[in-house]
C-alpha positions, 0 to 999 in steps of 0.5 A: 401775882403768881403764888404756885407752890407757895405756902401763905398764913392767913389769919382770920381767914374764915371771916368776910374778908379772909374767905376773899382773901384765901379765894384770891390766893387759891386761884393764884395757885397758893397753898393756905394755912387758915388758923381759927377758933370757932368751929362754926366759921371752919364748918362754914367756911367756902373753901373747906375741903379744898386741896390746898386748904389747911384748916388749923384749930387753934387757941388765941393768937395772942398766945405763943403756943398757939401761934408756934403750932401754926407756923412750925409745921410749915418746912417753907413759907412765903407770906403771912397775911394777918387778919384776925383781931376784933372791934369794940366801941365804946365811951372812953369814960367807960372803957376800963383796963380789961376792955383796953387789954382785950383790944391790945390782945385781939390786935396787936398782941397778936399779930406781933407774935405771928409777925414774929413766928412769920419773921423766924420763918421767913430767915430761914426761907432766905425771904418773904412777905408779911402784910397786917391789917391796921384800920383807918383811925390809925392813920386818922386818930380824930375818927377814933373817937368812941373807940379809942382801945381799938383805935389804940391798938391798931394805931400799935400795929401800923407802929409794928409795921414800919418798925419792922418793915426796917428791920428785917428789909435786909433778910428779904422780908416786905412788911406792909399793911393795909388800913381799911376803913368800914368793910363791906360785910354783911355783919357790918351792913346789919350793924348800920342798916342806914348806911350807904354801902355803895361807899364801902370798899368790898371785901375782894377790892381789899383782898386785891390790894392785900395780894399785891403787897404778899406777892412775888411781884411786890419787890420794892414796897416796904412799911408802907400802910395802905389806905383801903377806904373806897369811896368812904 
């Protein structure tokens, strides 16, 4: 999984799972592209300052504009890796449109506009890579129960995957994602502080299989969504 001199997006590449993510590429030689919003998870971030770390400020990703000024100033890029998005849970009954609308944005909205931005890209790169991030209750909705708008929207991005992976097979172009059950974050250990991590996968275990499927060593694996659940 050999990146030197290749350049990556990684989308939500300041959180738990993107730091593993960018540290996995950076030691393969990779140069990162990490967009994000809050300027505290920037001035935090591990890698900051490292030479082959490229820290953008930008908007929302479901917004074009911040999306194009991430990927038009990059002259060849290899991969993109999708992380950004967000969670929600709540009761059906009591979730309304805006609540619904806030989940499409935050995950599907806007990994169809970098897998667009990424797509453009790629073409005229001659190929390239692109992994999403899709989530357990896409590939097994029953567990989407009482979060049924971030069930909805991941369910939608798995949708973007295999649809694309087909599309743009012919151009070079391997789409795939990866479907996480619960991660194991600090974030998430504070949020079920009875719950046994030891059957979480890990952030690196994740960033591992995300690797794979952006790397040069990936030649055949096309629309496929990934299961990542450890032991869980």
């Amino acid at each position: 999984m050999e990146f030197r001199d290749r350049h990556v997006v990684v989308t939500g590449g300041t959180g738990a799972l993107g730091t593993a993510v960018v540290a996995a590429l950076l030691a393969r030689g990779a140069t990162c592209h990490v967009p994000y919003i809050i300027a505290a998870e920037a001035e935090n971030f591990p890698h900051r300052g490292h030479e082959r770390v490229r820290l953008l400020p930008t908007g929302t990703l479901a917004e074009e504009v911040a999306v194009a000024a991430v990927y038009d100033g990059i002259a060849r890029l290899w991969a993109s890796i999708h992380l950004a998005g967000g969670f929600a849970m709540s009761a059906f009954a009591a979730t309304d449109k805006a609540a619904l609308m806030a989940q499409l944005e935050m995950n599907l909205v806007s990994a169809f506009l970098c897998c667009r931005a990424a797509v453009r890209a790629m073409q005229r790169a001659g190929g390239g890579r692109i992994v999403n991030v899709a989530a357990r209750p896409a590939l097994e909705p029953r567990l989407g129960a009482g979060m049924i708008a971030y069930s909805v929207s991941k369910a939608g991005v798995a949708a973007l995957t295999q649809a694309l992976a087909q599309e743009v097979a012919g151009a070079g172009i391997l789409v795939n994602a990866v479907a996480p059950s619960i991660l194991d974050t600090p974030a998430n250990r504070r949020a079920m502080p009875k719950a046994d991590y030891a059957l979480w996968p890990k952030v690196e275990e994740v960033a591992e299989a995300i690797l794979f499927l952006a790397s040069p060593g990936n030649a055949v694996t096309r629309g496929a969504l990934v299961p990542v659940y450890g032991k869980s």
